[in-house]
N, C-alpha and C positions, 0 to 999 in steps of 0.2 A: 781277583776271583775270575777263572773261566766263563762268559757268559752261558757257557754250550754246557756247563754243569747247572748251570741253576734255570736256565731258560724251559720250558717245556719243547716239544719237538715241532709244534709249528711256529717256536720261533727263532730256532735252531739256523746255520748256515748250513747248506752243502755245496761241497765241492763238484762241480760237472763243468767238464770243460776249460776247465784254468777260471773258474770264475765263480765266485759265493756267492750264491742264491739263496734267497730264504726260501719257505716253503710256498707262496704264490707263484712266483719268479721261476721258481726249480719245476712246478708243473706247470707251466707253460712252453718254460726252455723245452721239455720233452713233449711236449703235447699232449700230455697226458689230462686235462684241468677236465676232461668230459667223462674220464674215466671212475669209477667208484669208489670209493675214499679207499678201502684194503688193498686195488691196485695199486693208486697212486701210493699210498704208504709201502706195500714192497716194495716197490720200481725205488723209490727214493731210501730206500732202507743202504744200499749201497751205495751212496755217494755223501753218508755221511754219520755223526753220531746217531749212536742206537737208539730207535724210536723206540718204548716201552711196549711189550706185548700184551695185549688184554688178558690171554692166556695165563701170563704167568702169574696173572692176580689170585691173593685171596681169595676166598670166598666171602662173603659181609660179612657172617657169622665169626670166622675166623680170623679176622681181620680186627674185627670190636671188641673179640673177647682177647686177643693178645694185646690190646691198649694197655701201657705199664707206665708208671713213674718215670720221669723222664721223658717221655716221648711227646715230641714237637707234631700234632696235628692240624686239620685243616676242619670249621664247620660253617653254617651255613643259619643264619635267624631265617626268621617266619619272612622277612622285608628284604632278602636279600645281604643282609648285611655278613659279608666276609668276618672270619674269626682266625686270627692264628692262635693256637692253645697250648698250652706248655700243662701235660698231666704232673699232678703234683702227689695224689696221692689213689690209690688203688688196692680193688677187693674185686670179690667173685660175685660182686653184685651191680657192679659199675665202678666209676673213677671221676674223680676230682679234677676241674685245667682250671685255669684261669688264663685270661685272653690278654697277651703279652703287652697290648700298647696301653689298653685302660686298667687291664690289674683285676675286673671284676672276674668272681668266682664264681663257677655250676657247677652244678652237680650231676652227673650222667648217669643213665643206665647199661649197660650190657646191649640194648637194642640201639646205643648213638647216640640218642635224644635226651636233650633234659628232663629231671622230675618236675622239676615248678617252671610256673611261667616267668618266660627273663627276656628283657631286649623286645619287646612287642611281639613273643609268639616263644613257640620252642626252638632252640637251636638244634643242628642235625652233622654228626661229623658226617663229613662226606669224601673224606681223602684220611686216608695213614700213611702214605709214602714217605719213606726216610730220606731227609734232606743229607748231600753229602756230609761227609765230617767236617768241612771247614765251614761250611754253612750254616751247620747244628750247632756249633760252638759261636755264630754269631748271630742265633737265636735264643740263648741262653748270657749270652752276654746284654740283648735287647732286653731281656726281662729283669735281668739283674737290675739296669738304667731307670727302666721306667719302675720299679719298685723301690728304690731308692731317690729318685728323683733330685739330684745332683744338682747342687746352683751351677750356674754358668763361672766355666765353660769347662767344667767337667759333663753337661750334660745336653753338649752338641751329640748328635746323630754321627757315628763315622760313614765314610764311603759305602763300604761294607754292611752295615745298619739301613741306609739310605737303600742298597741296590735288594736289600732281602726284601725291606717293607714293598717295593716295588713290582717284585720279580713272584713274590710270593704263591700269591692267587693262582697265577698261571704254571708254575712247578707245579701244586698240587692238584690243577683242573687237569694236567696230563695223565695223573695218575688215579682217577677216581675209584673209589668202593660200587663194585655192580648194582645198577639199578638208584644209581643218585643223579644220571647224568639227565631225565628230567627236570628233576629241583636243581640242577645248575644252570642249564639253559633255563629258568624261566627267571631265575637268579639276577643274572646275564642280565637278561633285558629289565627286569626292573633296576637295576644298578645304573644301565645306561639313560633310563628315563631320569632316574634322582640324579645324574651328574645335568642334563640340560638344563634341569628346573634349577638344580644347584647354581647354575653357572649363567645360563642365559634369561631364563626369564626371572625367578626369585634369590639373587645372589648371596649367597652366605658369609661374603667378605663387603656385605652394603655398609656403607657408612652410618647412611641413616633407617632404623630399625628394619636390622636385619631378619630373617626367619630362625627357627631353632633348625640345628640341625639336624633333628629328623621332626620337621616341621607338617612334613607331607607323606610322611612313612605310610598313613593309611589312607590317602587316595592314590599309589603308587598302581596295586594290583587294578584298582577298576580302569585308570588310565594305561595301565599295558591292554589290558580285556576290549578295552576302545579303537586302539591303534592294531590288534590284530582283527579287531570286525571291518578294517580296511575305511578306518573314519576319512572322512575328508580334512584341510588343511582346516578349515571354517566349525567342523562340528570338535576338533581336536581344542580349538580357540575356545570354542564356545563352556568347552567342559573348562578348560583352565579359568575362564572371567567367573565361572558360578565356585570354583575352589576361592577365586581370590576374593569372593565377595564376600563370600561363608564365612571368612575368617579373617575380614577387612584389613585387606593388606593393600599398598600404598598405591596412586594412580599409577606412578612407575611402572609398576609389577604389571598394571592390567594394560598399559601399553605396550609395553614386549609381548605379548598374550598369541599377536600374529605370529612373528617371528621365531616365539619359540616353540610354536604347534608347527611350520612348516620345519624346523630343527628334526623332531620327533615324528614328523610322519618321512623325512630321509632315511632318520631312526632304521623305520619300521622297514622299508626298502631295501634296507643294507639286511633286518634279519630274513626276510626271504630269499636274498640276492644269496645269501648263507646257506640255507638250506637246500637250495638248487645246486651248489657249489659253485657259483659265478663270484669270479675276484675282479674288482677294477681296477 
């Protein structure tokens, strides 16, 4: 599978100079990283695959109501939580997906959103960009798997399987439905916050009793809402010891409590360092 097909455009190579540069690399080579992201994306538009144009989008409206059977989308839960969604079945008043790795079923409306509440809030598509054809055909092969659920070792992940559940996210964050790219960036960062807690301070691969895994889905938003009031490393600490107390979880947990509040206030440094356009 070409990476440059299934990758989104900043994480694409180009060619300048006899030499592939990703998208950091490639505004810097030119000096352009001070520049406005439309410059930089012209100037870079010719030294390599085509960057998608805002332009040629949909409009939402049109975008939601041509959602059909068949069609591999992209949404978004109340907690951040990513969705790839295979439509299964479809009318003039919404459509049917089910999200390809768990199997569960929604029900949508015409405006994106689900009718009931599912997943800790309403889910929201927030992409319909069509994945290449070889791509589509091994997202439809992933759905087949996980709804069949194949003993071993009919029901190893192939390469292919492996590079879409990967690559996914960021295909479809290139190509968003207007007026979603709020609820993606805020997505974003609460995603990055559940991967620290995930990983560093309340591990979900602990031996001894682990957390569930979405154990902290809803002190996610107050903990982003903290680290953008520009908390200190101490009062970020401080919120994590009263979540681990609340819900008496192990001295372990509340000893990484530092470490993973200074994790999450670099976190927070890298999404401002973002919005400036500063790359390190």
């Amino acid at each position: 599978m070409d990476a440059n097909l299934v990758a989104p455009w900043y994480y694409r190579m180009f060619n300048i100079s006899g030499k592939k540069l990703c998208w950091d690399c490639a505004i810097k080579f030119l000096g352009i990283q001070g520049e406005p992201y439309e410059e930089q994306r012209a100037t870079l538009q010719g030294f390599g695959p085509k960057i998608p144009s805002e332009d040629s989008m949909l409009t939402l409206v049109q975008a939601l109501n041509a959602i059909n059977v068949g069609d591999v989308i992209f949404g978004l839960g109340a907690g951040g939580q990513e969705k790839l969604l295979l439509v299964y079945r479809a009318d003039g008043q919404g459509f049917s997906a089910r999200h390809v790795t768990t199997q569960m079923m929604f029900r949508f409306g015409r405006d994106g959103k689900t009718r009931v509440y599912a997943d800790g809030g309403y889910i929201t598509i927030v992409s319909t960009a069509r994945l290449p054809a070889d791509v589509y055909d091994v997202a439809l092969g992933l759905d087949r798997k996980f709804a069949a659920q194949p003993e071993y070792p009919d029901g190893i992940l192939t390469k292919a399987e492996i590079e879409l559940l990967r690559m996914h996210a960021e295909f479809f964050k290139a190509c968003l439905l207007p007026g979603t790219e709020t609820m993606v960036r805020r997505a974003d960062k609460l995603n990055g916050v559940r991967a620290i807690l995930q990983l560093e301070w309340d591990p979900v691969n602990a031996r001894d009793n682990p957390p569930d895994w979405n154990e902290y889905l809803g002190n996610l938003p107050a903990l982003v809402d903290l680290l953008e009031r520009q908390a200190s490393v101490d009062e970020v600490a401080d919120f994590l010891a009263d979540v681990a107390s609340r819900r008496t979880r192990t001295l372990a947990v509340a000893d990484r409590g530092k470490a993973a509040a200074a994790s999450l206030v670099r976190l927070r440094q890298s999404w401002e360092s973002a919005r400036r356009g500063i790359s390190y």
